[in-house]
N, CA, C and O of each residue as an XYZ file, in Angstrom:
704
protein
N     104.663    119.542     75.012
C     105.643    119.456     73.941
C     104.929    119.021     72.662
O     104.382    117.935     72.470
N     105.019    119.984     71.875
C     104.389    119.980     70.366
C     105.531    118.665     69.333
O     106.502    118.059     69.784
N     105.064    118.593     68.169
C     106.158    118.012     67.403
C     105.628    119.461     66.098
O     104.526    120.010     66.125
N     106.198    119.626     65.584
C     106.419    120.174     64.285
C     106.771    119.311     63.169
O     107.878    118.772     63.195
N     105.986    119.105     62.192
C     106.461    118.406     61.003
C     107.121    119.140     59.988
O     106.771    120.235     59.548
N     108.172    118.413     59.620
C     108.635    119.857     58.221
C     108.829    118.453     57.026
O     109.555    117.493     57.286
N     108.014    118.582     55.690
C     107.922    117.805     54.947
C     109.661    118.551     53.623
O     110.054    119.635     53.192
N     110.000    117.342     53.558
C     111.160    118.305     52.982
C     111.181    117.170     51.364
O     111.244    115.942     51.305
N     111.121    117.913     50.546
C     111.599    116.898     49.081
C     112.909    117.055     49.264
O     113.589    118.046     49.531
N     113.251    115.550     49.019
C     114.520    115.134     48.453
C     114.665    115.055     47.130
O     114.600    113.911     46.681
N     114.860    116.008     46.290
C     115.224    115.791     45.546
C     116.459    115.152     44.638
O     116.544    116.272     44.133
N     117.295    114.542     44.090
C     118.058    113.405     43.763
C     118.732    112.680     45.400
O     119.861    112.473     45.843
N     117.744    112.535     45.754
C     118.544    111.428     47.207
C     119.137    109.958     46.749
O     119.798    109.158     47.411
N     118.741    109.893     45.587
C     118.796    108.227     44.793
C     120.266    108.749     44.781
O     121.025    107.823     45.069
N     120.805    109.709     44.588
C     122.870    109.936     44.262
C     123.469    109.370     45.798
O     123.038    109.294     46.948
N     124.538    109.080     45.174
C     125.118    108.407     46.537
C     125.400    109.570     47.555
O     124.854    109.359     48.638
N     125.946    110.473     47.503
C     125.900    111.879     48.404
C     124.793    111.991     48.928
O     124.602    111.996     50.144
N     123.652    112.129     47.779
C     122.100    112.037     48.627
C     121.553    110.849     49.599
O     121.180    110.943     50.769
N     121.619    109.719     48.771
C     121.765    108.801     50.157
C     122.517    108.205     51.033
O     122.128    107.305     51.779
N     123.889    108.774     50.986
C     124.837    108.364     52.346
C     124.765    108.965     52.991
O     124.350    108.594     54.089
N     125.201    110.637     52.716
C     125.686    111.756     53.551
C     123.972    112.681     53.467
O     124.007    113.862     53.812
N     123.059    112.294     53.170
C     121.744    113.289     53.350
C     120.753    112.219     53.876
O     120.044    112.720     54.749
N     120.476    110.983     53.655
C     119.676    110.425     54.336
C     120.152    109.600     55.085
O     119.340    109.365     55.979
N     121.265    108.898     55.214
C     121.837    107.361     56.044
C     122.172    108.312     57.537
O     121.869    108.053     58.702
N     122.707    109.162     57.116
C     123.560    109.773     58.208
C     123.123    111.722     59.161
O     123.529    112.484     60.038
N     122.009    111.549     58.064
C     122.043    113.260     58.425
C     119.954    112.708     59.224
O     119.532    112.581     60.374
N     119.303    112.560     57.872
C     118.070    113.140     58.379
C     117.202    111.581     58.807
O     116.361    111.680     59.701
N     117.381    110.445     58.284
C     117.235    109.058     59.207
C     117.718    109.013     61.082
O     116.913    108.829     61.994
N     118.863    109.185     61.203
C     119.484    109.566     62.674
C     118.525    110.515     63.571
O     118.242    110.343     64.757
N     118.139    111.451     62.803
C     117.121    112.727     63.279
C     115.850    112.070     63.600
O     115.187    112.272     64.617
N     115.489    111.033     62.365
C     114.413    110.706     62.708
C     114.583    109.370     63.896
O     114.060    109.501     65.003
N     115.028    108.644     63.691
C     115.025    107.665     64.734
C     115.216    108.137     66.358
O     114.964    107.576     67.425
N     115.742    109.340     66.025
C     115.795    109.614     67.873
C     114.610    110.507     67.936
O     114.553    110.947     69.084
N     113.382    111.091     67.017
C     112.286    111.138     67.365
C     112.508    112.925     66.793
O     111.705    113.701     67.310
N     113.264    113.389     66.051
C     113.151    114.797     65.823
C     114.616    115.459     66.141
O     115.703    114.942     66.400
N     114.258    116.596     66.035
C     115.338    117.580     67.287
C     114.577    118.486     67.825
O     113.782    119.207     67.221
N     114.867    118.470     69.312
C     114.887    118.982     70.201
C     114.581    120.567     70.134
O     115.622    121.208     70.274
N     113.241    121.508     69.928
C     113.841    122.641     69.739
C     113.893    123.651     71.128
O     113.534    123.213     72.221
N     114.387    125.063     70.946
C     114.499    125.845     72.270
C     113.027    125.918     72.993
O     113.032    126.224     74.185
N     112.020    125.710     72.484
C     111.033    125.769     73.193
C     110.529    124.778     73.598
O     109.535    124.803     74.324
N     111.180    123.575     73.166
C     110.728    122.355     73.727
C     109.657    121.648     73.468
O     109.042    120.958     74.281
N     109.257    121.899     71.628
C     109.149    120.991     70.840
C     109.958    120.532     70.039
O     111.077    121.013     69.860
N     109.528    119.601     69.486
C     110.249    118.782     68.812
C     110.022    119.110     66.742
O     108.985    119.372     66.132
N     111.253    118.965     66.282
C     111.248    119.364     64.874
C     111.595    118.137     64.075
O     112.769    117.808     63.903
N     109.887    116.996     63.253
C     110.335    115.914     62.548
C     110.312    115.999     61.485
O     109.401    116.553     60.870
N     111.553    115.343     60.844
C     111.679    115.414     58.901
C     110.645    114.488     58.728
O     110.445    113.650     59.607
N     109.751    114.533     57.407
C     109.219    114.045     56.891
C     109.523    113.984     54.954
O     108.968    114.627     54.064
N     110.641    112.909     54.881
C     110.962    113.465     53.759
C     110.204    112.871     52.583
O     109.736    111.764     52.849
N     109.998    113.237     51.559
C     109.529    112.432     50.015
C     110.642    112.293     49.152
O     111.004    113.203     48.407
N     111.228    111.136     49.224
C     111.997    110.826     48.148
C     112.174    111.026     46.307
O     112.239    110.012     45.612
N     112.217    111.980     45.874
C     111.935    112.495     44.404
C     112.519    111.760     43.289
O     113.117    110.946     43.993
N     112.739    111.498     42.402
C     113.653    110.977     41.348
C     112.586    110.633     40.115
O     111.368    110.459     40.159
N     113.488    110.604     39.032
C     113.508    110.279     37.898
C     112.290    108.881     38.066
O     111.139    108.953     37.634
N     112.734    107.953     38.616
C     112.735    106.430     38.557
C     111.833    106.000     39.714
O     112.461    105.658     40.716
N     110.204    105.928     39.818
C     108.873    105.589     40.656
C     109.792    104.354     41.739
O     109.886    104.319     42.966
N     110.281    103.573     40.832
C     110.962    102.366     41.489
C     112.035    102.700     42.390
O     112.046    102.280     43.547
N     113.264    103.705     41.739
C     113.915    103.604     42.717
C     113.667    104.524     43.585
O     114.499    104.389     44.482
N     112.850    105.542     43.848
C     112.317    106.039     45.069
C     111.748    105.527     46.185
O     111.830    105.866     47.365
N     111.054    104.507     45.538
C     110.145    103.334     46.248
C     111.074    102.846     47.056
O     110.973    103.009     48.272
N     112.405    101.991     46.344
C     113.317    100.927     46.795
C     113.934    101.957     48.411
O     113.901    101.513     49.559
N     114.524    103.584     47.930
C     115.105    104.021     48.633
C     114.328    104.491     49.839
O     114.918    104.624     50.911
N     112.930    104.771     49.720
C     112.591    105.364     50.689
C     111.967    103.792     52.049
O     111.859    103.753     53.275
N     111.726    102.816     50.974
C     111.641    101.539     52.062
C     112.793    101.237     52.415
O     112.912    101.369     53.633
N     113.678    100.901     51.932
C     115.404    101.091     52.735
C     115.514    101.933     53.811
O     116.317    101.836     54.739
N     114.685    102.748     53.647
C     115.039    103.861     55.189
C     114.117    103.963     56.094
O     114.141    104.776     57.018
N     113.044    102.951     55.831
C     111.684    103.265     56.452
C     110.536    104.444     55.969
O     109.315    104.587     56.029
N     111.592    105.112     55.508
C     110.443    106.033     55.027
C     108.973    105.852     54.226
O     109.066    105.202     53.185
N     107.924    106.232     54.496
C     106.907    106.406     53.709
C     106.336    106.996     52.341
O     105.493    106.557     51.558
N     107.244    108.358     52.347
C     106.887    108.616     51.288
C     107.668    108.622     50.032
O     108.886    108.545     50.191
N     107.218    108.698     48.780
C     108.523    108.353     47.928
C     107.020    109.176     45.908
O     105.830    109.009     45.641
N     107.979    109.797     45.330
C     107.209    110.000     44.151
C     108.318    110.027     42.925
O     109.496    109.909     43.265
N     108.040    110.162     41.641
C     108.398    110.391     40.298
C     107.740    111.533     40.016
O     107.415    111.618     38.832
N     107.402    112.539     40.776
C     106.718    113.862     40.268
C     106.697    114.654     40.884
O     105.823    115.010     41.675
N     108.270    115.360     40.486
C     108.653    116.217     40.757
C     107.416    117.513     41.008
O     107.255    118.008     42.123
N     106.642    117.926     39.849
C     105.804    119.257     40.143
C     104.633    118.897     41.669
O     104.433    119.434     42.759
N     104.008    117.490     40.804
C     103.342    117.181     42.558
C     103.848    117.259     43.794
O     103.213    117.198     44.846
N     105.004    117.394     43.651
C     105.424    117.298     45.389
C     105.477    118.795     45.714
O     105.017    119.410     46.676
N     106.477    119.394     44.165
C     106.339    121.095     44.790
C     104.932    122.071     45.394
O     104.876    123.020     46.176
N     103.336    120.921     44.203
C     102.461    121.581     44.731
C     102.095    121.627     45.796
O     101.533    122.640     46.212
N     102.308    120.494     46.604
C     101.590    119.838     47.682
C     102.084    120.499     49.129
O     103.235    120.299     49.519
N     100.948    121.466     50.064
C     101.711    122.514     50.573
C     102.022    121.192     51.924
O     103.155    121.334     52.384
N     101.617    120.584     52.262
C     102.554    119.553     53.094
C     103.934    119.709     52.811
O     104.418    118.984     53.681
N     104.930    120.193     52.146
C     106.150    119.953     51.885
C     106.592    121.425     51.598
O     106.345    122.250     50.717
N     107.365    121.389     52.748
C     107.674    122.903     53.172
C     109.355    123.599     52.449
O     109.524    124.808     52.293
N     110.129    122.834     52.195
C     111.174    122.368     51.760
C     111.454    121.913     50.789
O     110.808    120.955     50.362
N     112.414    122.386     50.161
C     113.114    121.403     48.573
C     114.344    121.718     48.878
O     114.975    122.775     48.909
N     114.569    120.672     49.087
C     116.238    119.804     49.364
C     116.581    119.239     47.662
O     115.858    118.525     46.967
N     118.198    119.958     47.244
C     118.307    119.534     45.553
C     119.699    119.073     45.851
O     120.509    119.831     46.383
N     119.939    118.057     45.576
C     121.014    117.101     46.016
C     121.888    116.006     44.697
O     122.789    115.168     44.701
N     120.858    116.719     43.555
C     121.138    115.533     42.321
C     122.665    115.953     41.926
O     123.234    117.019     42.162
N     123.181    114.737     41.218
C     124.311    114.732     40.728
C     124.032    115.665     39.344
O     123.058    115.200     38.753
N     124.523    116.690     38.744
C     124.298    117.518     37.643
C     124.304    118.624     37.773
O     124.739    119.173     38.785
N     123.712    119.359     36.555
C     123.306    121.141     36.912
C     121.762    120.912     36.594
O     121.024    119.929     36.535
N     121.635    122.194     36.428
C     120.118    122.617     36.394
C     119.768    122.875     38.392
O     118.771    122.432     38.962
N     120.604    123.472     38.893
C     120.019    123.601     40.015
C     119.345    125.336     40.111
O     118.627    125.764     41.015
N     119.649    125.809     39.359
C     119.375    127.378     39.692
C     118.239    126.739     38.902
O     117.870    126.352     40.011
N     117.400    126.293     38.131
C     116.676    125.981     37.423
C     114.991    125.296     38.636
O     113.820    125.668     38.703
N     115.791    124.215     39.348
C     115.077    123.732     40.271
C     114.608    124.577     41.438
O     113.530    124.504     42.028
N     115.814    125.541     41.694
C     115.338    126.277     42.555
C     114.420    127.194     42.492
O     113.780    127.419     43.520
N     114.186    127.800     41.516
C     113.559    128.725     41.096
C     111.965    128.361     41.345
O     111.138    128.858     42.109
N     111.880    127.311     40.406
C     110.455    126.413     40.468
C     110.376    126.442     41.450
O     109.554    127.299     41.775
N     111.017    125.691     42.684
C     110.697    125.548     44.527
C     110.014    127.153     44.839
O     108.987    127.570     45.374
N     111.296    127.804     44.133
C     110.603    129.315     44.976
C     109.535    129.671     44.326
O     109.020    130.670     44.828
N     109.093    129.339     43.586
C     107.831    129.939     42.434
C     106.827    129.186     42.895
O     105.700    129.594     42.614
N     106.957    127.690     43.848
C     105.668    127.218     44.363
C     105.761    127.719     45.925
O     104.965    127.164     46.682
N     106.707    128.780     46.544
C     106.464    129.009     47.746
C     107.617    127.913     48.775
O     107.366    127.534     49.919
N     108.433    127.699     48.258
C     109.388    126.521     49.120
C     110.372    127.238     49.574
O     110.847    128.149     48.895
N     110.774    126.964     50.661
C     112.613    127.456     51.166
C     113.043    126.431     50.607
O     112.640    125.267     50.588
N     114.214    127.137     49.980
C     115.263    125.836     49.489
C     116.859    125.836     49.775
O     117.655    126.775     49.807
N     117.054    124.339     49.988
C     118.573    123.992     50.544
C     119.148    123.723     49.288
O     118.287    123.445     48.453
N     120.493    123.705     48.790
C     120.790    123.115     47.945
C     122.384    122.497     47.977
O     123.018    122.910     48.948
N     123.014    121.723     47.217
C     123.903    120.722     47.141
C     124.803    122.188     46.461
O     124.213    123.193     46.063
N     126.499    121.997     46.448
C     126.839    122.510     45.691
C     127.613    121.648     44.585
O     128.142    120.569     44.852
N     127.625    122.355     43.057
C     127.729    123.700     43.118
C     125.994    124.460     42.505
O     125.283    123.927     41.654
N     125.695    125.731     43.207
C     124.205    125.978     42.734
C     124.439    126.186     41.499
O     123.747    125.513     40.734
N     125.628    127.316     40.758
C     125.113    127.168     39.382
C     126.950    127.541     38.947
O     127.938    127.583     39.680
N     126.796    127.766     37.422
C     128.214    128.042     37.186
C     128.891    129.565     37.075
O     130.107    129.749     37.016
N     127.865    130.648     37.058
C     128.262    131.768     37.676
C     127.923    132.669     38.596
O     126.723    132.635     38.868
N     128.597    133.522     39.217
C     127.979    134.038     40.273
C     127.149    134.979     39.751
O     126.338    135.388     40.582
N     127.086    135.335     38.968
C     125.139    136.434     38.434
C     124.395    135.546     38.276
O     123.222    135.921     38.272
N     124.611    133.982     38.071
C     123.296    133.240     38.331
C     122.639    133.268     39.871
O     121.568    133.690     40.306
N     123.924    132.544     40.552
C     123.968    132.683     42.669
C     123.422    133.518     42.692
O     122.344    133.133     43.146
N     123.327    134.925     42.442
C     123.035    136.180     42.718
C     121.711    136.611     42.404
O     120.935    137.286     43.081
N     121.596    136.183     41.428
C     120.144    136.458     40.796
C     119.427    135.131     41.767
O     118.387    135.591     42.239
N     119.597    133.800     42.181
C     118.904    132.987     42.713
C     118.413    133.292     44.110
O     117.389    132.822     44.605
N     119.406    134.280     44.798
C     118.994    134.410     46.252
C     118.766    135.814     46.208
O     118.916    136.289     47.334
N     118.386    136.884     45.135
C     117.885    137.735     45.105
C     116.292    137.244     44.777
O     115.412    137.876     45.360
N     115.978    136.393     44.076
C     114.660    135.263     43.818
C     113.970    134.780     44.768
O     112.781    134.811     45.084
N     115.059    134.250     45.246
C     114.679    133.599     47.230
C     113.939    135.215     47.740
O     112.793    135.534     47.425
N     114.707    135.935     48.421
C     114.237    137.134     49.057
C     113.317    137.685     48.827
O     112.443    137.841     49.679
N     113.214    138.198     47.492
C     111.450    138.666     47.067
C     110.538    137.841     47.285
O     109.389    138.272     47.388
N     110.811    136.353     47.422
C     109.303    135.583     47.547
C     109.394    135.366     49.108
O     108.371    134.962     49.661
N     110.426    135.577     49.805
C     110.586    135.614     51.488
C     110.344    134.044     51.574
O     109.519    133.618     52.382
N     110.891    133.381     50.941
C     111.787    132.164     51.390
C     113.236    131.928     51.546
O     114.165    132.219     50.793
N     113.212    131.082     53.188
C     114.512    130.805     53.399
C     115.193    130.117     52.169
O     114.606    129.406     51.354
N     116.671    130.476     52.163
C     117.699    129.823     50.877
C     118.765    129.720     51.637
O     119.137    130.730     52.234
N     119.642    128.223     51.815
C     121.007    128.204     52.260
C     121.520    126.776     51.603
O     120.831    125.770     51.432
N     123.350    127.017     51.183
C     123.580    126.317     50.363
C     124.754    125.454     50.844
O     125.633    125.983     51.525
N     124.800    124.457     50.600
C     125.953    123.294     51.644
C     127.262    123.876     51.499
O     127.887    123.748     50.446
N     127.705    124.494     52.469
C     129.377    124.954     52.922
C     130.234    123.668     51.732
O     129.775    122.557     51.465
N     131.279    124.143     51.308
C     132.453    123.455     51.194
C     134.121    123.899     51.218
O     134.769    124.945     51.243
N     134.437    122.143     51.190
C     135.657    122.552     52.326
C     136.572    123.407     51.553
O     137.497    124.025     52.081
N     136.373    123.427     50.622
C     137.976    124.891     49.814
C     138.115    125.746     50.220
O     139.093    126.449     49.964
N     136.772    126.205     51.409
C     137.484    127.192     52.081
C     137.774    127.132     53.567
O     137.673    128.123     54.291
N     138.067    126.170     53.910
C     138.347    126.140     55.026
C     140.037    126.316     55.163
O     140.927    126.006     54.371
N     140.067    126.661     55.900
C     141.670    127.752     56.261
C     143.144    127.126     55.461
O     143.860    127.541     54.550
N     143.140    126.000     56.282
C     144.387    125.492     55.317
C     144.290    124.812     54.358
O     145.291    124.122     54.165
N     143.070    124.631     53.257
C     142.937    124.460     52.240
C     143.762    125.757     51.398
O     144.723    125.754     50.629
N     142.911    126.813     51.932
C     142.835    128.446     51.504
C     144.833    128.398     51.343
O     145.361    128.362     50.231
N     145.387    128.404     52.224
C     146.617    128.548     52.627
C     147.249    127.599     51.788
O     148.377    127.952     51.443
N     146.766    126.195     51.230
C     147.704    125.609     50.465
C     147.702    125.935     49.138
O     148.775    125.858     48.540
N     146.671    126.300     48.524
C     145.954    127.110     47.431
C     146.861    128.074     47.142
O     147.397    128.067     46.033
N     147.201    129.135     48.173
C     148.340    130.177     48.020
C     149.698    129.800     47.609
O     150.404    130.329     46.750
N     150.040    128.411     48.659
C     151.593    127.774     47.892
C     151.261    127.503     46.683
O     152.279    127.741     46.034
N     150.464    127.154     45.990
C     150.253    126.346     45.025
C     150.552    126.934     44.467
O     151.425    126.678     43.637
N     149.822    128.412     44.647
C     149.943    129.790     43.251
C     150.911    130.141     43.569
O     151.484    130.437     42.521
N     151.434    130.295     44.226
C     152.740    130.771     44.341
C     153.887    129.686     43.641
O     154.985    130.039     43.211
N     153.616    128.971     43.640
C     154.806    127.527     42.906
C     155.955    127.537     44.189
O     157.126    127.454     43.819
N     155.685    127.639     45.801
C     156.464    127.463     46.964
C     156.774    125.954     46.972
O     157.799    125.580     47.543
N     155.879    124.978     46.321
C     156.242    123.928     46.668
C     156.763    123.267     45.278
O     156.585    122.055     45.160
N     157.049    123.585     44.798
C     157.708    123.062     43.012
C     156.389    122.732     42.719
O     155.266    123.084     43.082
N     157.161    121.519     41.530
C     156.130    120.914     40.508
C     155.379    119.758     41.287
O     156.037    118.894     41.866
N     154.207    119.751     41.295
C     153.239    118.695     42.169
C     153.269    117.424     41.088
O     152.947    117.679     39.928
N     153.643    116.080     41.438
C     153.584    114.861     40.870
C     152.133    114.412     41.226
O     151.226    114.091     40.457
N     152.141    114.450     42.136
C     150.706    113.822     42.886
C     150.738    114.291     44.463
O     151.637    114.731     45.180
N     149.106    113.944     44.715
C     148.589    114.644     45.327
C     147.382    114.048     46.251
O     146.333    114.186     45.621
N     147.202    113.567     47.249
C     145.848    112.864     48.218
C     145.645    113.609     49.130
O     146.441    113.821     50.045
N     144.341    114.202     48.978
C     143.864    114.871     50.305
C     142.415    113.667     51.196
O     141.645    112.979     50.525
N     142.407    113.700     52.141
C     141.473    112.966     52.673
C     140.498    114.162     53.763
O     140.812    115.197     54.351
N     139.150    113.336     53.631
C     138.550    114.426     54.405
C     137.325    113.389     55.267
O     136.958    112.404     54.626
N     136.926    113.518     56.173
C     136.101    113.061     57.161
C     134.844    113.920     57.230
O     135.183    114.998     56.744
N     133.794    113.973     57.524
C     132.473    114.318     57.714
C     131.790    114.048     58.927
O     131.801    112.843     59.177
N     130.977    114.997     60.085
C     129.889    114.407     60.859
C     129.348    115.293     60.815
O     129.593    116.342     60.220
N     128.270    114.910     61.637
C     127.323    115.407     61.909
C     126.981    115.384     63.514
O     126.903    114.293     64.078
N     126.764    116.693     64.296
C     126.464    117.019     65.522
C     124.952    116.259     66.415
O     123.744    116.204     66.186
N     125.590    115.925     67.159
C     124.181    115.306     68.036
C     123.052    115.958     68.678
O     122.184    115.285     69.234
């Protein structure tokens, strides 16, 4: 049984999305039980580099998690072929922007949504992905999941009158 390392930049993990729901809960868990498991029966470990703006708070976040690695430079990490991955997770835009760069140094890239604000950008980004034959996949969200979709329709339709207010709640995991 091999291990496989996959070095992945985090890019804005310092956002609370990035470090609750991308490192506390998604790729820390992975690592503490030693990887995942793959069909051939090695093992697949994150090795992530914490990216940001701020030397310090990369530092702070990636010792909070145990992690080792942590930078303020952004282009160094894209060069560095140890890091197979660019994970873009920051609170903002400029992601069709980031991605591009990832794919222009050779990276598959994941990204946070939303990737950009129109779809001939989306379009043009994973037509970008494909010519350089890097993987590209972008975090599902829930608006479309069925009875979102379906309340969306009352809505437009005005089936339910005039809306005063309104709480939706939503839960998150992650598979073992």
């Amino acid at each position: 049984m091999a291990t496989q390392r996959l070095g992945i930049i985090m890019h804005g993990a310092t956002s609370r999305i990035g470090t609750t729901q991308h490192l506390l809960n998604s790729l820390v868990p992975i690592i503490q039980e030693g990887g995942l498991l793959l069909a051939n029966g090695d093992r697949l470990m994150p090795d992530p580099i914490i990216v940001s703006r701020s030397a310090e708070k990369a530092k702070a976040l990636a010792d909070r998690f145990g992690l080792k690695r942590s930078s303020d430079n952004l282009d160094a990490c894209l060069a560095d072929p140890e890091n197979q991955l660019f994970f873009e997770c920051a609170y903002g835009g400029g992601r069709v922007e980031l991605a591009k760069r990832a794919i222009a140094a050779g990276k598959h890239i994941y990204l946070e949504k939303p990737v950009a604000e129109t779809l001939a950008e989306v379009l043009d980004l994973r037509d970008t992905a494909d010519r350089a034959g890097v993987k590209h996949a972008v975090m599902q969200d829930k608006i479309y999941l069925p009875g979102l979709a379906k309340l969306k329709t009352l809505l437009d339709l005005g089936a339910l009158g005039r809306i005063h207010g309104m709480r939706l709640e939503f839960g998150w995991w992650v598979f073992d």
